[in-house]
C-alpha positions in Angstrom: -38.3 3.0 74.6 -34.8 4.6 74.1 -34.2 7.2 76.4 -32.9 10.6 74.2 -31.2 13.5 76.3 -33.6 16.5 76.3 -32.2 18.1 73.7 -32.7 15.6 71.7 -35.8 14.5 71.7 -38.4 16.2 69.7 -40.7 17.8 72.1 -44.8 16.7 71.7 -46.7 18.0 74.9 -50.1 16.8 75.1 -52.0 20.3 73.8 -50.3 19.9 70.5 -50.9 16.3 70.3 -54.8 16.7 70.9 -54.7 19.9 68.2 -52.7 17.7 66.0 -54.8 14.0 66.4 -58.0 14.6 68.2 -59.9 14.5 64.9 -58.6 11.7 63.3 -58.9 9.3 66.9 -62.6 10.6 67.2 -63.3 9.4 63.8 -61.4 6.3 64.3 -63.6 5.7 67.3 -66.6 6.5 65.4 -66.4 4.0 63.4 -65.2 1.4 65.8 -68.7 2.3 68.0 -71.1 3.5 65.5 -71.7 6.2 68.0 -70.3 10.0 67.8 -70.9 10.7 71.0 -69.3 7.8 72.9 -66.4 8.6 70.1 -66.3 12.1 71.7 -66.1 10.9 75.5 -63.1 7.9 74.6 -61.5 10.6 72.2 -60.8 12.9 75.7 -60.1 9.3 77.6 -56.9 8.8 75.5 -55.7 12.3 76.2 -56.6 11.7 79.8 -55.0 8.6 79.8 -52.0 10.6 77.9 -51.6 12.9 80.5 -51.4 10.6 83.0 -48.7 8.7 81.6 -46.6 11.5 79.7 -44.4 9.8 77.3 -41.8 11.2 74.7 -41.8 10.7 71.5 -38.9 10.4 68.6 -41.0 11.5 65.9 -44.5 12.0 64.8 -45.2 8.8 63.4 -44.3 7.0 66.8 -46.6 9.9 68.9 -49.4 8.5 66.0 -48.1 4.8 66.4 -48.9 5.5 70.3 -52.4 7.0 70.0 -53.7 4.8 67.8 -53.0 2.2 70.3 -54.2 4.2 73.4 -57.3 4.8 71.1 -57.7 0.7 70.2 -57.3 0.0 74.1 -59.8 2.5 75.0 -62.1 1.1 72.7 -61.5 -2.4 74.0 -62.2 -0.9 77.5 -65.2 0.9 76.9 -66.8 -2.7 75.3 -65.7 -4.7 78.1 -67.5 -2.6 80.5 -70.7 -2.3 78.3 -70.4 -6.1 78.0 -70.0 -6.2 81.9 -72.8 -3.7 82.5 -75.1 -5.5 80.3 -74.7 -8.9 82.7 -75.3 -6.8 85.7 -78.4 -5.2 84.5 -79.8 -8.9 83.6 -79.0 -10.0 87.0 -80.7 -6.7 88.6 -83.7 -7.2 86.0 -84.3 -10.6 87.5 -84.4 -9.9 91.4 -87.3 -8.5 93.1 -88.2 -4.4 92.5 -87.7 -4.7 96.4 -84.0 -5.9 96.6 -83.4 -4.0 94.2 -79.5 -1.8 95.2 -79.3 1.5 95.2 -78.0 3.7 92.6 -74.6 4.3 94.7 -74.2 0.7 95.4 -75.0 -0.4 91.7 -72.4 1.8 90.4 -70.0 0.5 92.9 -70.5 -2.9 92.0 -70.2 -2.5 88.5 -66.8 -0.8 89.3 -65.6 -3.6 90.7 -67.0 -6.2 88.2 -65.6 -4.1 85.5 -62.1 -4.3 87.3 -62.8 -7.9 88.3 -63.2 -9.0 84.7 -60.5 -7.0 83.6 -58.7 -8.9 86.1 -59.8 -12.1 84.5 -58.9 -11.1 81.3 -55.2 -10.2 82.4 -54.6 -13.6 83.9 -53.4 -16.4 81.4 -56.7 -18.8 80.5 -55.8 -21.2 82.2 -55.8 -19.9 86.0 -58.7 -17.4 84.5 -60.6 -20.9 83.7 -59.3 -22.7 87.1 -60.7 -19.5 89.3 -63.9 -19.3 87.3 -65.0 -22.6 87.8 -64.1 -23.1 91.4 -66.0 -19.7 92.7 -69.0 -19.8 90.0 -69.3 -23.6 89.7 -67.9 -24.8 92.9 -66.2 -27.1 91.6 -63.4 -28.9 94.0 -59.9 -29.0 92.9 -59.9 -32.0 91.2 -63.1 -31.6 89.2 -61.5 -28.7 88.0 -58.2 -30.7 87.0 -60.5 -33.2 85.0 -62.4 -30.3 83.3 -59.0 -28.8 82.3 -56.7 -31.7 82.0 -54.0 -30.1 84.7 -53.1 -31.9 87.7 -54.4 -31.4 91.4 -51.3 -29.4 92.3 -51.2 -27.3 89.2 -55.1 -26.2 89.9 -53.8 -25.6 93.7 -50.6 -23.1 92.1 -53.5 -21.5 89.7 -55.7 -20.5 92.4 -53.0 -19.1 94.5 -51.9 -17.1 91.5 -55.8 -16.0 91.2 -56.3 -15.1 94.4 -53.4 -13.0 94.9 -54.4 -10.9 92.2 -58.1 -10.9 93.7 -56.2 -9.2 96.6 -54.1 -6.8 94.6 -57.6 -5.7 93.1 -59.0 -5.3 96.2 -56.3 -3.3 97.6 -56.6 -1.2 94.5 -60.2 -0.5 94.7 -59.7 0.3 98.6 -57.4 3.0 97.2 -59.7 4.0 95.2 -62.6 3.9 97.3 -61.2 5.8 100.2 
C-alpha cells in the first residue's frame, strides 16, 4: 500500500466506516450464511478486526475494496470453525457420557483445533498432506513419500516445516492462554 503524507490521505476512521458500510456487509453476510444473526455478530468482527489493524485509505472505493474482503475472510473463518466444531462434537458424541470434558476444557480444545486447522490450511498441500498422514495415519516417512510421490528427504524438510509451525502455534496459544 503507498504510504501518502498525512495531509494527503483522505482520512476514514473506523466510526465513519461502520455508519458508512455496516449495512451493506451485514447484508452481504446474510446472504453468505442464511442467518441474520450470525450476519450481525461477523458484521462487528470486521470492525473489530478493523480496529485492530487500522489502515488508511486513498479513497472510498479502496476502504469498500478492503471491507469486502475483511467481510469474505470472516465468512471463511466463521465456516471453518463451524466445520471444525461440528468434527469435535462427533468425536465427543461418540465417547462415553463419563469421559465426557468439561465445558472449559471443550472450548479450549476447539480453540486450538480451530487454530490448528487454520494452521493446516496456511501451509502449502503438500507439507499439510505430509503432517496429516504421519500424525493421523502413522505413516513412516517413506510410506508417506509413496502416497505423495516426494522423496524420503523431501517428506523429512516437510515435516520440519510442519512442526515448526506446530510450535509457533503453540507459542501463540500460550500467549493467549496466559
Amino acid at each position: 500500500m503507498p504510504h501518502f503524507p498525512e495531509s494527503s490521505a483522505p482520512s476514514y476512521s473506523v466510526g465513519s466506516l461502520y455508519v458508512a458500510h455496516h449495512g451493506w456487509i451485514q447484508r452481504y453476510l446474510a446472504r453468505k450464511l442464511g442467518n441474520v444473526s450470525d450476519a450481525a455478530e461477523l458484521a462487528h468482527d470486521v470492525f473489530v478486526r478493523l480496529l485492530g489493524h487500522p489502515r488508511k485509505f486513498d479513497n472510498e472505493v479502496h476502504a469498500r475494496a478492503y471491507l469486502s474482503r475483511l467481510s469474505h475472510n470472516v465468512c471463511v473463518d466463521f465456516f471453518r470453525r463451524k466445520h471444525v466444531e461440528r468434527a469435535w462434537l462427533e468425536v465427543l458424541a461418540s465417547r462415553p457420557e463419563d469421559c465426557a470434558p468439561s465445558e472449559e476444557h471443550r472450548a479450549l480444545v476447539l480453540e486450538a483445533l480451530v487454530h490448528l486447522q487454520a494452521m493446516l490450511d496456511r501451509l502449502p498441500a503438500k507439507v499439510s498432506e505430509a503432517f496429516c498422514l504421519a500424525q493421523i495415519e502413522d505413516l513412516s516417512y517413506r510410506q508417506i513419500a509413496l502416497r505423495i510421490g516426494v522423496s524420503e528427504r523431501t517428506v523429512t524438510k516437510y515435516i520440519g516445516q510442519a512442526m515448526f509451525h506446530c510450535m509457533v502455534l503453540e507459542a501463540e496459544l500460550d500467549g493467549a492462554l496466559l
